[in-house]
N, CA, C and O atoms as CSV, one atom per row, in Angstrom:
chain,resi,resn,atom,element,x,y,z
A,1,UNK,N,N,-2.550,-5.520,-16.156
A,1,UNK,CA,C,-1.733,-5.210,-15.009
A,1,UNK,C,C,-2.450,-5.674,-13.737
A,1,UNK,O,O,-3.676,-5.607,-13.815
A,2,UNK,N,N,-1.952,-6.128,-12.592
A,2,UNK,CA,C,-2.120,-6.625,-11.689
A,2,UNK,C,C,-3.153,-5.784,-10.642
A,2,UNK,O,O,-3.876,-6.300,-9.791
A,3,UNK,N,N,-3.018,-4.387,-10.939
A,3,UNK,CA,C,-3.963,-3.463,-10.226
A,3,UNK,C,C,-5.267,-2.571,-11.017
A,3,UNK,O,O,-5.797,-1.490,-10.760
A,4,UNK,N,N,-5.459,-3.495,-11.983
A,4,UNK,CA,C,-6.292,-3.069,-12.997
A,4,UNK,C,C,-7.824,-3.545,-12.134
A,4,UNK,O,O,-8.137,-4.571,-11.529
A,5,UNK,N,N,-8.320,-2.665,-12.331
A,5,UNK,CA,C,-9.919,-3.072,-11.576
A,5,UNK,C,C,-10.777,-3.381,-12.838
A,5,UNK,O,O,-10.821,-2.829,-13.937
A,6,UNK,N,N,-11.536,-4.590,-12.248
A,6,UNK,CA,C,-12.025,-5.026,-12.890
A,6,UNK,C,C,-13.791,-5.359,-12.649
A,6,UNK,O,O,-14.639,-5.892,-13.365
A,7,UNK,N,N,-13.818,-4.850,-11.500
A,7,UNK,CA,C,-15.488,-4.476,-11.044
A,7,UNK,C,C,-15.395,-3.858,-9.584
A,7,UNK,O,O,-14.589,-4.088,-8.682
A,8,UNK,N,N,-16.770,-2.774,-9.663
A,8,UNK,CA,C,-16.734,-2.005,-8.558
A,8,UNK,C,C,-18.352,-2.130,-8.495
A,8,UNK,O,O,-19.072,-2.318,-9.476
A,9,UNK,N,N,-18.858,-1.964,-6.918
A,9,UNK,CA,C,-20.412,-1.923,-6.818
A,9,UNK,C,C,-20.411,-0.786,-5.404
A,9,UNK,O,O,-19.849,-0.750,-4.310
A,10,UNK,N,N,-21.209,-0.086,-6.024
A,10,UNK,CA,C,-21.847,0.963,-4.414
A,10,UNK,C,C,-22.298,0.144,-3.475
A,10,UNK,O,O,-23.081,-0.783,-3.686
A,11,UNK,N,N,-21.715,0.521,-2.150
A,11,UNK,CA,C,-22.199,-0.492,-0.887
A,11,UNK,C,C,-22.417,0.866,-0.353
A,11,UNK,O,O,-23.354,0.740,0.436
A,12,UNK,N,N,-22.045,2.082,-0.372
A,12,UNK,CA,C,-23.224,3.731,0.394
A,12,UNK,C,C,-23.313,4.731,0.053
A,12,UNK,O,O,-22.718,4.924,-1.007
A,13,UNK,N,N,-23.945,5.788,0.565
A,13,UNK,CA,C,-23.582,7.357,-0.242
A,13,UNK,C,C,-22.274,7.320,-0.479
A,13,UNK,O,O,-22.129,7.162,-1.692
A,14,UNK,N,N,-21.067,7.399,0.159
A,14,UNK,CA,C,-20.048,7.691,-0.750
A,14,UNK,C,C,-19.177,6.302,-0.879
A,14,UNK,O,O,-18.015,6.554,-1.197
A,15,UNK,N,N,-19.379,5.240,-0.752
A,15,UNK,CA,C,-18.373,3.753,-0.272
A,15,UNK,C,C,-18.716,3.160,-1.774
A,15,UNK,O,O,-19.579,3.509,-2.578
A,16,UNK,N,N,-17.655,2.072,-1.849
A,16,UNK,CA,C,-17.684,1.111,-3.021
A,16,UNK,C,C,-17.114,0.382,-2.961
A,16,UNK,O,O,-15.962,0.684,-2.650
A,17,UNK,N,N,-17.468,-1.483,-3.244
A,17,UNK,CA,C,-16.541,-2.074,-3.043
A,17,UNK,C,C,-15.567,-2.724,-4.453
A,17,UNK,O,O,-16.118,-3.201,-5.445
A,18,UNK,N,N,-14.223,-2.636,-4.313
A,18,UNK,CA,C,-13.417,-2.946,-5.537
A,18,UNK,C,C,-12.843,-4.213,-6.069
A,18,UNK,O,O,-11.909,-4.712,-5.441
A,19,UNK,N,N,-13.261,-4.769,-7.096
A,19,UNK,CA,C,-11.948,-6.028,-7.725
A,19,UNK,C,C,-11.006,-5.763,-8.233
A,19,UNK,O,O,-10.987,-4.672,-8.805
A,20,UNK,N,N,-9.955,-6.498,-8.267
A,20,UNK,CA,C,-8.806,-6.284,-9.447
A,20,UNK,C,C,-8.394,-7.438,-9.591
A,20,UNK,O,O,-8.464,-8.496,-8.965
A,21,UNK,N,N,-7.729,-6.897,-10.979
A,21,UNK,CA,C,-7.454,-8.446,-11.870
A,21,UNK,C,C,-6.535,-9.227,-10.891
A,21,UNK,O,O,-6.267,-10.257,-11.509
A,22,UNK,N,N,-6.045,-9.262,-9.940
A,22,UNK,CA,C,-5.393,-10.440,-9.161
A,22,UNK,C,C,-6.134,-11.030,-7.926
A,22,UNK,O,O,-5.630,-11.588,-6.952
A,23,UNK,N,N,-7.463,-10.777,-8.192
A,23,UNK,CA,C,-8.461,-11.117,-6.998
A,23,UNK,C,C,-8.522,-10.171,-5.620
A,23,UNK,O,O,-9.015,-10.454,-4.527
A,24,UNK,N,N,-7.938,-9.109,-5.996
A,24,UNK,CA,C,-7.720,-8.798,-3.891
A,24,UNK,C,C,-9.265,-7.922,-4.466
A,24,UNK,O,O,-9.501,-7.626,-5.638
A,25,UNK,N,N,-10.037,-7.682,-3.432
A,25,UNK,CA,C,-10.993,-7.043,-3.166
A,25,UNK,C,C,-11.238,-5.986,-1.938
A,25,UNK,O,O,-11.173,-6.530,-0.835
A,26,UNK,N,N,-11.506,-4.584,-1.919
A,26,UNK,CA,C,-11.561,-3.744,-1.006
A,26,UNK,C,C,-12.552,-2.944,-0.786
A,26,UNK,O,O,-13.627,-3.234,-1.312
A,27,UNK,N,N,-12.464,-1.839,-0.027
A,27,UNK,CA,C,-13.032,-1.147,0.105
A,27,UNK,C,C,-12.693,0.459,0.019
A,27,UNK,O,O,-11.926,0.907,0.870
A,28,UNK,N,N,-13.038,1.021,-0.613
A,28,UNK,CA,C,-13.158,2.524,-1.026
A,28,UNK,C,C,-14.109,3.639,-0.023
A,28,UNK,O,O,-15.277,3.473,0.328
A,29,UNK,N,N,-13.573,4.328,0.168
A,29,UNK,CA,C,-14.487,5.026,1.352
A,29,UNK,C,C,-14.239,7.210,1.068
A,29,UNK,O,O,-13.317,7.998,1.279
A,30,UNK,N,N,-15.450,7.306,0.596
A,30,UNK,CA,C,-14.924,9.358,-0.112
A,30,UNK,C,C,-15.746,10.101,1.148
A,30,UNK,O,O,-16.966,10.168,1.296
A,31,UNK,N,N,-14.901,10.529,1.833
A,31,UNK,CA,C,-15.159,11.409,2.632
A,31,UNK,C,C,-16.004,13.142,2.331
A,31,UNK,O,O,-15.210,14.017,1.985
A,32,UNK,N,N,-16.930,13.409,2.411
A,32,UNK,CA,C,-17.108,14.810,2.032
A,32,UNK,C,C,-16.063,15.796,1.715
A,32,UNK,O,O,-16.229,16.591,0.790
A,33,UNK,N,N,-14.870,15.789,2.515
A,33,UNK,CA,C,-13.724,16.786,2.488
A,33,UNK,C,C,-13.277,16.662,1.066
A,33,UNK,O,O,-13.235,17.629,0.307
A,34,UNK,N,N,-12.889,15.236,0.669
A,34,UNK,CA,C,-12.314,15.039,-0.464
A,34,UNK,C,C,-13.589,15.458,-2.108
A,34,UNK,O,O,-13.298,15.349,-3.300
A,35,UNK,N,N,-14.810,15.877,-1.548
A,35,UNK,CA,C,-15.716,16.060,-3.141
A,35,UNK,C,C,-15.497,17.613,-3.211
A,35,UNK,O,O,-16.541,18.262,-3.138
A,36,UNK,N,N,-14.300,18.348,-3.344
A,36,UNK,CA,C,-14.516,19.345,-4.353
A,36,UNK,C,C,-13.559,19.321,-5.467
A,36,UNK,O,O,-12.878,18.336,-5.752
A,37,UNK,N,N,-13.535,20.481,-6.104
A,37,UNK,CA,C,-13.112,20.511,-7.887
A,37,UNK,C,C,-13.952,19.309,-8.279
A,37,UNK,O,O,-14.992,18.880,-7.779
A,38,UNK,N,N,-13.172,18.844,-9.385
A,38,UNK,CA,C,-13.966,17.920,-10.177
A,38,UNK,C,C,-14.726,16.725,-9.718
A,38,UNK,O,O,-15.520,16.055,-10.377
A,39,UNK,N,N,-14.302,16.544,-8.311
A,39,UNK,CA,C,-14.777,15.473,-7.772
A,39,UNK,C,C,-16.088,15.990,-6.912
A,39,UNK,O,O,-16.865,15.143,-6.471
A,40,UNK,N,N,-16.329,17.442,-6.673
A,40,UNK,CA,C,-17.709,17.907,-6.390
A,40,UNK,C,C,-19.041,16.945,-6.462
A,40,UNK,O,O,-19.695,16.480,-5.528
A,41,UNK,N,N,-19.230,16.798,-7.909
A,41,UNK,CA,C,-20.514,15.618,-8.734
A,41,UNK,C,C,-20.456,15.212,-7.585
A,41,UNK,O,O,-21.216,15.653,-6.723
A,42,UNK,N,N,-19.599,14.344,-7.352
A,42,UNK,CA,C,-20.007,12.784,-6.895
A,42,UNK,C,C,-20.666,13.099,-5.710
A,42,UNK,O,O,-20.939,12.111,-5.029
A,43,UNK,N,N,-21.103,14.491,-5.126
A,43,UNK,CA,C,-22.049,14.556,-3.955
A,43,UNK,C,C,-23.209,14.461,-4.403
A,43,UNK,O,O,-23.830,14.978,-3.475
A,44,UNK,N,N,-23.884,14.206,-5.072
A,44,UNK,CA,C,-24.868,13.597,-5.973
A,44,UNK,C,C,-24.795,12.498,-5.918
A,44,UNK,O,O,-23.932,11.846,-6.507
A,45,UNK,N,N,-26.220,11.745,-4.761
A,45,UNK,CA,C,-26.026,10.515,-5.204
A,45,UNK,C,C,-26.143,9.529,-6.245
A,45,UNK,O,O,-25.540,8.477,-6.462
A,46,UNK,N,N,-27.533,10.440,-7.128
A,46,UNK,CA,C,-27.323,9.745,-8.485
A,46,UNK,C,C,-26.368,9.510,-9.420
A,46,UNK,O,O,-26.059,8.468,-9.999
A,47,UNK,N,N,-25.788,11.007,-9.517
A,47,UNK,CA,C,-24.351,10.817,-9.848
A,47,UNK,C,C,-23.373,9.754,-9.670
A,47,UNK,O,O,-22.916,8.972,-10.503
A,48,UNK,N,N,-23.077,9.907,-8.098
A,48,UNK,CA,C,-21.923,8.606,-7.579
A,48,UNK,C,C,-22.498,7.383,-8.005
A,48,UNK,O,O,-21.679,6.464,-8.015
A,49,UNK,N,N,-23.545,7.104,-8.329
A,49,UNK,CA,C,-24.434,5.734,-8.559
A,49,UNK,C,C,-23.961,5.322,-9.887
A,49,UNK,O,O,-24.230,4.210,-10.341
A,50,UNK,N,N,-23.241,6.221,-10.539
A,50,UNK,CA,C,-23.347,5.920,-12.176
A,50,UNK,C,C,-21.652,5.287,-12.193
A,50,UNK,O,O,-20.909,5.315,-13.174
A,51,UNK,N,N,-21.335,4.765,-10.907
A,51,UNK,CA,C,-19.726,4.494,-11.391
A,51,UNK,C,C,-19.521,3.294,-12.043
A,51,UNK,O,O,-20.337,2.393,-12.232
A,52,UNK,N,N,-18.018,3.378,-12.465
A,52,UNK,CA,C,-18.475,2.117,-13.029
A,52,UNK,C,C,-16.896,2.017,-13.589
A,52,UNK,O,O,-16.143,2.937,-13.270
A,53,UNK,N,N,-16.212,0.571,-14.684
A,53,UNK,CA,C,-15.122,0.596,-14.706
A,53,UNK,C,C,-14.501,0.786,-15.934
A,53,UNK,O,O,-14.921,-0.071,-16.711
A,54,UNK,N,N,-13.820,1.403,-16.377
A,54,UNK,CA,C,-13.190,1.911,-17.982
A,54,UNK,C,C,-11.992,1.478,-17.928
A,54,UNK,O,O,-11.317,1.505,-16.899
A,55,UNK,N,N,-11.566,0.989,-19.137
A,55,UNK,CA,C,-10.115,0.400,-18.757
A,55,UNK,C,C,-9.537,0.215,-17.543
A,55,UNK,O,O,-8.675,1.009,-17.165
A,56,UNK,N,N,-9.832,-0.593,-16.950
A,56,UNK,CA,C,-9.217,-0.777,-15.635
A,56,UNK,C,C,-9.361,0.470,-14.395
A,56,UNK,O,O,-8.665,0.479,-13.380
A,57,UNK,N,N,-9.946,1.041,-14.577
A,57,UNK,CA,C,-9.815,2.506,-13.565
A,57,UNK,C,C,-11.384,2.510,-13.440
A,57,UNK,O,O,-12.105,2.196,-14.387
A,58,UNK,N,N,-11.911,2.926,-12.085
A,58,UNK,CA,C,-13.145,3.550,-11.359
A,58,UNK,C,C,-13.380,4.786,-11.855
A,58,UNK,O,O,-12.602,5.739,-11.803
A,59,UNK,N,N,-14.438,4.764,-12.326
A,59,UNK,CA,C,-14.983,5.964,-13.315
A,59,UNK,C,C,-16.073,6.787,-13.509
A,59,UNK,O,O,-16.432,6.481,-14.647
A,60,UNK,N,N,-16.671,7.468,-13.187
A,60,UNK,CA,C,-17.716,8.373,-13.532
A,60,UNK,C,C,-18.139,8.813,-15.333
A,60,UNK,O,O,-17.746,8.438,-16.438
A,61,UNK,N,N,-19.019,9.679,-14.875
A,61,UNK,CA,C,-19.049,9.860,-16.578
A,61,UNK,C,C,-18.495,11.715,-16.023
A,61,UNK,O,O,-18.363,12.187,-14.894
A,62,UNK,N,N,-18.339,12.200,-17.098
A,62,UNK,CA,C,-17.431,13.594,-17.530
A,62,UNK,C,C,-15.954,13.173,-17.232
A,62,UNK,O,O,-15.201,14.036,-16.780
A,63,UNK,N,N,-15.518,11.995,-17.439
A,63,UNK,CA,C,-13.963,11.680,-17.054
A,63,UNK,C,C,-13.170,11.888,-15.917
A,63,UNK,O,O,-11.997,12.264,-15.896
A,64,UNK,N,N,-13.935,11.602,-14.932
A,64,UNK,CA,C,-13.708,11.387,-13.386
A,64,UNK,C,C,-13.900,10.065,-13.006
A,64,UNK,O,O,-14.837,9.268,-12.942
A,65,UNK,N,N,-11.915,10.109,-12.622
A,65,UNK,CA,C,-11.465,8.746,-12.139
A,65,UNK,C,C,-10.875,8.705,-11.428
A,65,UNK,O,O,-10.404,9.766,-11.019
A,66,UNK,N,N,-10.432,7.228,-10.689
A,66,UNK,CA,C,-9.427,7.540,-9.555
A,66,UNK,C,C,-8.478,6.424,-10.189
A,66,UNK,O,O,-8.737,5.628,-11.091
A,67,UNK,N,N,-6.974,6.645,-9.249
A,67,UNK,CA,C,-5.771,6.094,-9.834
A,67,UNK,C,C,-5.554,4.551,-9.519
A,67,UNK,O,O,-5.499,4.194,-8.342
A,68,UNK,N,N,-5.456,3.811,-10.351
A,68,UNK,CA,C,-5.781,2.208,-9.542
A,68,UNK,C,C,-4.891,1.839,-8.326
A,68,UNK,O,O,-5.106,1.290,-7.245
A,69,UNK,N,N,-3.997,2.272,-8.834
A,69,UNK,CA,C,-2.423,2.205,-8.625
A,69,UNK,C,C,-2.182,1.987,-7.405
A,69,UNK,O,O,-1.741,1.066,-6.718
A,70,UNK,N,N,-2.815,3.723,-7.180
A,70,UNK,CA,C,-2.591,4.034,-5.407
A,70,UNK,C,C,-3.281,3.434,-4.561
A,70,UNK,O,O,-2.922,2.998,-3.467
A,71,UNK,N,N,-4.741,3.380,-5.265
A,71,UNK,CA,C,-6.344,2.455,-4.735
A,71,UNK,C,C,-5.823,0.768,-4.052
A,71,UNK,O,O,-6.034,0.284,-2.940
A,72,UNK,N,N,-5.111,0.223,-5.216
A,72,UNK,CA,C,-4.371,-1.138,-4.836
A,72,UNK,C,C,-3.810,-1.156,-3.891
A,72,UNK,O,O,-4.198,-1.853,-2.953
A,73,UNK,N,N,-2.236,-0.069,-3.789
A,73,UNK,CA,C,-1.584,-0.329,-2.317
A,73,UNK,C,C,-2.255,0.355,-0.966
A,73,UNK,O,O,-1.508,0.085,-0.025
A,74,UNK,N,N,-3.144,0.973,-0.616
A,74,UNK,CA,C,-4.181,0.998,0.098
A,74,UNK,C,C,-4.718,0.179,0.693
A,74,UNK,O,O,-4.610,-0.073,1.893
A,75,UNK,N,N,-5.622,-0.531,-0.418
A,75,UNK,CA,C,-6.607,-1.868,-0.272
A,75,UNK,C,C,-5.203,-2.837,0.089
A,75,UNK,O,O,-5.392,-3.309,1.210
A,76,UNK,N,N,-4.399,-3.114,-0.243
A,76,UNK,CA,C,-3.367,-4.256,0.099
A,76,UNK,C,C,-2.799,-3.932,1.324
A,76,UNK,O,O,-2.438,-4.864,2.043
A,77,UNK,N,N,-2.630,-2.618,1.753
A,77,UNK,CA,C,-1.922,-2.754,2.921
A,77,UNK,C,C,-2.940,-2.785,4.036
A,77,UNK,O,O,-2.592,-3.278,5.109
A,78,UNK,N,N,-4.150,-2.313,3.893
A,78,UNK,CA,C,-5.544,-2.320,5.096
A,78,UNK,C,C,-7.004,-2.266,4.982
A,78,UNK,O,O,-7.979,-1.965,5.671
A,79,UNK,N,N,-6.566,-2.926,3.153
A,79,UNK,CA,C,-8.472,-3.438,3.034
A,79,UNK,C,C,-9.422,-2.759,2.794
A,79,UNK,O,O,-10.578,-3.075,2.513
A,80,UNK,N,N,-8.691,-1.305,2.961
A,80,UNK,CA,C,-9.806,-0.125,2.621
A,80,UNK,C,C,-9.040,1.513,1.981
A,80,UNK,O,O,-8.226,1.833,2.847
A,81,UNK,N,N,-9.032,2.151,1.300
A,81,UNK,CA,C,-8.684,3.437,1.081
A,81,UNK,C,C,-9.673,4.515,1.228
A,81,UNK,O,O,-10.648,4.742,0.512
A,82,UNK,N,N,-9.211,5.224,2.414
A,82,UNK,CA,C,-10.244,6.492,2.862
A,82,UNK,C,C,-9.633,7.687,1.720
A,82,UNK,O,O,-8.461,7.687,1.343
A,83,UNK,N,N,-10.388,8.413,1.388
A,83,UNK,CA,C,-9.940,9.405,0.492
A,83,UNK,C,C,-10.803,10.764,1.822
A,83,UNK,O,O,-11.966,10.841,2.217
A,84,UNK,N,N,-9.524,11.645,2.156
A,84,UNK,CA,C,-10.012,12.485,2.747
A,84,UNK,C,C,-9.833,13.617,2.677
A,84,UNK,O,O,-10.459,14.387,3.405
């Protein structure tokens, strides 16, 4: 699928930058507000360090992911998705 990611690399404590299988490339940006429930970990930077890509989706380990889907029209409409 066209919004399938296909590599992600940490560029800061919480930032990452994204591929997907149709070439667009972005930027991801996790605000403190947005790390609680399951997404807590990732205030750990070792933690957030361990991401990485599983079938097409941005991934942690204990099965914490985010949705490509939404990540794509984000990155397509302004290059970056703030999660806040």
């Amino acid at each position: 699928m066209y919004c399938d990611v296909t590599k992600v690399e940490v560029t800061g404590a919480l930032s990452f930058t994204v591929w997907f299988a149709d070439g667009l490339r972005g930027i991801v940006e996790m605000q403190p507000s947005h790390l609680y429930g399951v997404f807590e970990k990732l205030k750990d930077p070792d933690f957030f360090a361990q991401l990485r890509v599983e079938e097409g989706f941005v991934s942690w380990p204990d099965e914490i992911d985010l949705a490509p889907d939404a990540m794509y029209e984000a990155i397509k409409h302004d290059g970056r998705w703030i999660l806040s």
